[in-house]
N, C-alpha and C positions, 0 to 999 in steps of 0.2 A: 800318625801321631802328630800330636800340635803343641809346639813351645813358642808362645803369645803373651807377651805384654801388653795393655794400653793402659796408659797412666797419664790423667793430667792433673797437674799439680805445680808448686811455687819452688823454685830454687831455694836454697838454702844460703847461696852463697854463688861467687862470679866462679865459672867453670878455672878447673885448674888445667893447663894446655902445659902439652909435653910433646916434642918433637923425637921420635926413636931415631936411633944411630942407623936406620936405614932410612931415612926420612918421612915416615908414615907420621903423622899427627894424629893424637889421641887427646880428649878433652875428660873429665871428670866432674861430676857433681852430683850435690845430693839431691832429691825433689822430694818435695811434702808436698801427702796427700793427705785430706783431714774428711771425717767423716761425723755428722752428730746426730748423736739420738737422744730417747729421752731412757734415765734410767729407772730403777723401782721407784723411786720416790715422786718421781713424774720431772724431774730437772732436768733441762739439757746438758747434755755433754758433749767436750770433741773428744775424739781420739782420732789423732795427727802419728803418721806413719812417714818414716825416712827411705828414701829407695835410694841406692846408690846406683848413676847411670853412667855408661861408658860410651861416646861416641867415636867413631874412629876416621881418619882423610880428611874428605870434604865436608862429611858431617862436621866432624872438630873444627873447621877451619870457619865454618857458620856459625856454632857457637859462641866461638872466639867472637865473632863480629856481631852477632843481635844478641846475644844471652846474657842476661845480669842478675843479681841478687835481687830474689824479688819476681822477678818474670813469672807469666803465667804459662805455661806451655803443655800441649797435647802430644804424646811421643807414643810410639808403636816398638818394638823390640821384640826381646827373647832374654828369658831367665838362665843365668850362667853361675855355676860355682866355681870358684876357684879355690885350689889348697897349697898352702906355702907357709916359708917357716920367717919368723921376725928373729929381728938380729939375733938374740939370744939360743936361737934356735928350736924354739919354739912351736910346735905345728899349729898352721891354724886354718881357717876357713871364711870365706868370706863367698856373700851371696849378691849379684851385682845384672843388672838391667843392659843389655847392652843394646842400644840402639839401631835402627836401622830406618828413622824417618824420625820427625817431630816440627812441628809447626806453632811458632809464638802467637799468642791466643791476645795477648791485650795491647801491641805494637809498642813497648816501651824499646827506646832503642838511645843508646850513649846515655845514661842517667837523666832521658826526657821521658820524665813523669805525667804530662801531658796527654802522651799518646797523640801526639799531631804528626810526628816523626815516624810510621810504621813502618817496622822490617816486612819483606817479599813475606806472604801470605804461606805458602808454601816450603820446606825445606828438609832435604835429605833426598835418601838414592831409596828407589823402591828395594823390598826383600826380595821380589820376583819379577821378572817381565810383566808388565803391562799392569803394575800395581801403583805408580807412580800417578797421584790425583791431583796432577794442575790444570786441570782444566775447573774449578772453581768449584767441585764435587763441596757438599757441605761435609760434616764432620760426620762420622757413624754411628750417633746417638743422638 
């Protein structure tokens, strides 16, 4: 059985970083992915999708440092639900991306729009031994 994400897409917004009371760092954020086609009428269309992503360590800790509203980013993961109840008590659900690689696609880095400033090419912990591609492997499509 295979639980696989790859998703590249634009931040929504600068990741939100949380440090847990055991010290693990966790980052959040959303990424849009947009897709266009043409409809009946022959007119183009997007339809723009929100993924919400979870990175966790040293993944979060590289976020924090190259990731901004706006970035362009290619991430690798696994689909997770989680169920839990909002103050009220409420049950709910939530469906959420959780990382285990992702590499900045267009080198923005400290709000240089530029792209003369590029973050490391490469970033996060492989899912498995010997999956980690820094050796300048190109993208998988």
């Amino acid at each position: 059985m295979i639980n696989k994400v790859t998703l590249v897409g634009r931040l929504g917004a600068d990741p939100e970083i949380r440090t847990l009371s055991n010290g693990a760092m966790v980052a959040k954020f959303s990424l849009a992915t947009s897709e266009n086609y043409k409809d009946r009428a022959g007119e183009w269309q997007e339809d723009t999708q929100w993924h919400d992503v979870i990175l966790w360590r040293n993944l979060a800790e590289r976020a924090q440092q190259y990731l901004r509203k706006g970035s362009l980013v290619y991430l690798d993961g696994k689909l997770t639900h989680r169920k839990w109840q909002d103050k009220e008590g409420n049950p709910r659900k939530t469906t959420e991306v959780v990382a285990s690689y992702f590499r900045l696609l267009d080198g923005k880095r400290d709000g240089d729009d530029s792209g003369s400033n590029p973050a490391p090419a490469e970033t996060g912990a492989p899912a498995s031994p010997g999956a980690n591609k820094t050796d300048g492997d190109d993208l998988p499509f």
